[in-house]
C-alpha positions in Angstrom: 100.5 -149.5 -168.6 102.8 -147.2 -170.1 102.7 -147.4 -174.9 105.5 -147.8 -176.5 104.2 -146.5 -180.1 101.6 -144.2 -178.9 99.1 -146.3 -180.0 96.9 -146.7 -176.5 95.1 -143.2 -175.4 92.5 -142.8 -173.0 92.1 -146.2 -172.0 90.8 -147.1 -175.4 93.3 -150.4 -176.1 90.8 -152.6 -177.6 90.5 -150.0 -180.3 94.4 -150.0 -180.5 94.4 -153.4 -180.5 92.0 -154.2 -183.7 93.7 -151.4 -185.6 97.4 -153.1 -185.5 95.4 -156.5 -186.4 93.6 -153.9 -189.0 97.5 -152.9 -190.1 98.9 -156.3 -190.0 96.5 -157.8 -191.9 97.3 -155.0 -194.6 101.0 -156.0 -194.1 100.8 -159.8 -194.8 97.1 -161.3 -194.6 95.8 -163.5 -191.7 98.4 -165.4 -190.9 99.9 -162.2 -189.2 97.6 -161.2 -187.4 98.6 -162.5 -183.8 98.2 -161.5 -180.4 102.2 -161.2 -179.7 102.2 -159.0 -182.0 99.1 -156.6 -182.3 100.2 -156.2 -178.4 103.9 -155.5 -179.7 102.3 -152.9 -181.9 100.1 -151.1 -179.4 102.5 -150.7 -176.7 101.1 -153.0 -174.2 101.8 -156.6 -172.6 99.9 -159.6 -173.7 98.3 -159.7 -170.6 96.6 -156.5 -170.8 95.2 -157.8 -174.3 93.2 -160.7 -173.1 91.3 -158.1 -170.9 90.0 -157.2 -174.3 89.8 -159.9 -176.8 89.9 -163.2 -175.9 92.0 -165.2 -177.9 93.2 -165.1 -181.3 90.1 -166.1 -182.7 87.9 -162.8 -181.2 90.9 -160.7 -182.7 90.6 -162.1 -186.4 86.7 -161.7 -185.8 87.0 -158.0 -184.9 89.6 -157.2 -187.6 87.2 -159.0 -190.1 84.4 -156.7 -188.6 86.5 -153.6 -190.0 87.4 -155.3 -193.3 83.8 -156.3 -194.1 82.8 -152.4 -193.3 85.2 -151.5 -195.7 84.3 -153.6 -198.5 80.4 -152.4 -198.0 81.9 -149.0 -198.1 83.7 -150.0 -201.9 80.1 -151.4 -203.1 78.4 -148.4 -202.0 80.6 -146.5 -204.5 78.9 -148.2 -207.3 76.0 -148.8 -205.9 75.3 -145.1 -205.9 74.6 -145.0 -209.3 73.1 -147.8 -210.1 70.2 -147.3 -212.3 68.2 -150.7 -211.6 68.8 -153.7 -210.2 70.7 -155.5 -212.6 73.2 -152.2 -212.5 72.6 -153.0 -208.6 73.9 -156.1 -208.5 76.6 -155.9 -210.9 78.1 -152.8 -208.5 77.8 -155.4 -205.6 80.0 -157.7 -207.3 82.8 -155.7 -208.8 82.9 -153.7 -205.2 83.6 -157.0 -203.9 86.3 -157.6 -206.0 87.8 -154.1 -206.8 88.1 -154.7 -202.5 89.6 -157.8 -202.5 92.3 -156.7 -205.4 92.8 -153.4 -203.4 93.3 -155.0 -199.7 94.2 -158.7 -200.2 95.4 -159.2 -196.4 91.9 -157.2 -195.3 89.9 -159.2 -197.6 91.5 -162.9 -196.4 90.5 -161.7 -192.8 86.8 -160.8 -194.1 86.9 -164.9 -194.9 86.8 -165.7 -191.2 83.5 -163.4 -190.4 81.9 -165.7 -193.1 82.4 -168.8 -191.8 79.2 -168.9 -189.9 77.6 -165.7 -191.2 77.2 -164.5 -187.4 79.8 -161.3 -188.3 77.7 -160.2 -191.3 75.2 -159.1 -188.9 76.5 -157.3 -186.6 76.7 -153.3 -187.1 80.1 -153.0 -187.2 80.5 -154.9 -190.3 78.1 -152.3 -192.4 78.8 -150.0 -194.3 77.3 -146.0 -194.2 74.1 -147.1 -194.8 74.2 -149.8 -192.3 74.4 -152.6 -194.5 76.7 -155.2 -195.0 78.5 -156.8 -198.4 76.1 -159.7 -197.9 73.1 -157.8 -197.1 73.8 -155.5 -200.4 73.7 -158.7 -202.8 70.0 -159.1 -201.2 69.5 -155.9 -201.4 70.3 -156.1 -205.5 68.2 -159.4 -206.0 65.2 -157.3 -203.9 65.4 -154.8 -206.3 65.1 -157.3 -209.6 62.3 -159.0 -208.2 60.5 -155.6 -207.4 61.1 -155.1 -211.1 59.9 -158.0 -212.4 63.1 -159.6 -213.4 63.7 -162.4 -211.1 61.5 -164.9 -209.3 61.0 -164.7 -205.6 61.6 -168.5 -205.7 64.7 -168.2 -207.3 66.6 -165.3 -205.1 68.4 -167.9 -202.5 69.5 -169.6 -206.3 70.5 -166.4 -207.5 72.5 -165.5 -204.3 74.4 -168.4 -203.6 75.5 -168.4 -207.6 76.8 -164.5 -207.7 78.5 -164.9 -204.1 80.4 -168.1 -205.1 81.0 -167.0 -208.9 82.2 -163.6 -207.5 84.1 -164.6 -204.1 85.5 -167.7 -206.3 87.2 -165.1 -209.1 87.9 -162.5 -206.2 90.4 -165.0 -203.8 92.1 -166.4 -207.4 92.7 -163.0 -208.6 93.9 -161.7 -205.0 95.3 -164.6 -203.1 95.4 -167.4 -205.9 97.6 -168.3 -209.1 95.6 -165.0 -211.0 97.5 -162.6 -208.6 100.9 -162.2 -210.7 98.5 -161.2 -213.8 98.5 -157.0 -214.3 96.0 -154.9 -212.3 94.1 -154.2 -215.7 93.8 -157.5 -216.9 92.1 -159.1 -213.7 89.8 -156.1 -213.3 88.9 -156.6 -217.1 88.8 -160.5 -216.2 86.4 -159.6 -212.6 84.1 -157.3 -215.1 83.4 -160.1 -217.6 82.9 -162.5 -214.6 80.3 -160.8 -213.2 78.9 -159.5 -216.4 78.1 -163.2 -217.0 76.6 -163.7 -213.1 74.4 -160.9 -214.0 73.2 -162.3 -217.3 72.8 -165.4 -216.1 70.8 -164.3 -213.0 68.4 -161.9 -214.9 68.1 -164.5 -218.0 70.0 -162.7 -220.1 67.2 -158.8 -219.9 70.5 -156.8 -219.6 72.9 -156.5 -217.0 72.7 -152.9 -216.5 75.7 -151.0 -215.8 79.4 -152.1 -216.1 78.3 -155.9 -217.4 
């Protein structure tokens, strides 16, 4: 199978393959990331694809894979410095949405790895320190009830309210009616968002940094 851009070395095309998904979903979001073509892109025929990803589907999953990596690679950025866990989880959510305002096409992929939470798992959705977006907001919660701050009874509460307050203000600032509003004002907007998540979740004891 001879390339056409180069893209296919060493027998390595289901590498080539998720990175033009990777590269089209940077382009123009989910919808353009099809088989026709990622195989277009990496120099090969569509029937030398479905030796390595089955269907349309096992593409989008695989892209997602990469796009979940890199938005636990964001959160780890501010995770670094977070003093406790209320600075903890207030780094998980603006990661998540300083990610999805930086890579809107990536971050409408990540959507399909969370449909049934099977992708969060998987090691190729972590970040350096092996963990994914999803485990990091456990992570944060961990770290407020080691501290006192939150009941263990109330983490899968706290969890489901900071994912869907976050992910809710993420896809209207990225993909939503919020979009056309300046860079500053939706990061200023995604601060006082999860400001407010963090509050809420630690009853108000201080939200640590960046809230």
């Amino acid at each position: 199978m001879a390339t056409a851009r180069g893209s296919y070395h060493h027998g390595d095309l289901g590498t080539a393959l998720v990175d033009a998904g990777v590269e089209l979903a940077r382009e123009a979001g989910a919808s353009a990331v099809v088989l026709r073509e990622v195989t277009r892109r990496a120099g090969v025929t569509p029937r030398a694809a479905y030796r390595h990803v089955a269907d349309r589907d096992a593409l989008l999953r695989a892209v997602a894979r990469v796009a979940l990596a890199a938005m636990a690679r964001t959160i780890e950025q501010g995770l670094a410095g977070a003093a406790d866990g209320a600075a903890a989880l207030a780094a998980v959510g603006e990661g998540y949405v300083r990610f999805a305002l930086d890579e809107p096409g990536l971050f409408e992929v990540a959507l399909f790895a969370m449909e049934d939470m099977v992708e969060v798992e998987d090691p190729a959705s972590t970040g350096e320190t092996g963990r994914s977006p999803y485990h990091q907001l456990q992570d944060a919660l961990a770290r407020l009830v080691a501290e006192g701050r939150l009941d263990p009874a109330a983490v899968a509460g706290a969890a489901l309210t900071c994912w869907s307050g976050v992910h809710g203000y993420a896809t209207l600032a990225a993909l939503g009616p919020l979009r056309s509003l300046p860079r500053a004002e939706r990061d200023a907007a995604g601060a006082g968002v999860v400001g407010a998540l963090v509050a809420a979740v630690t009853g108000g004891s201080g939200a640590g940094r960046g809230a």
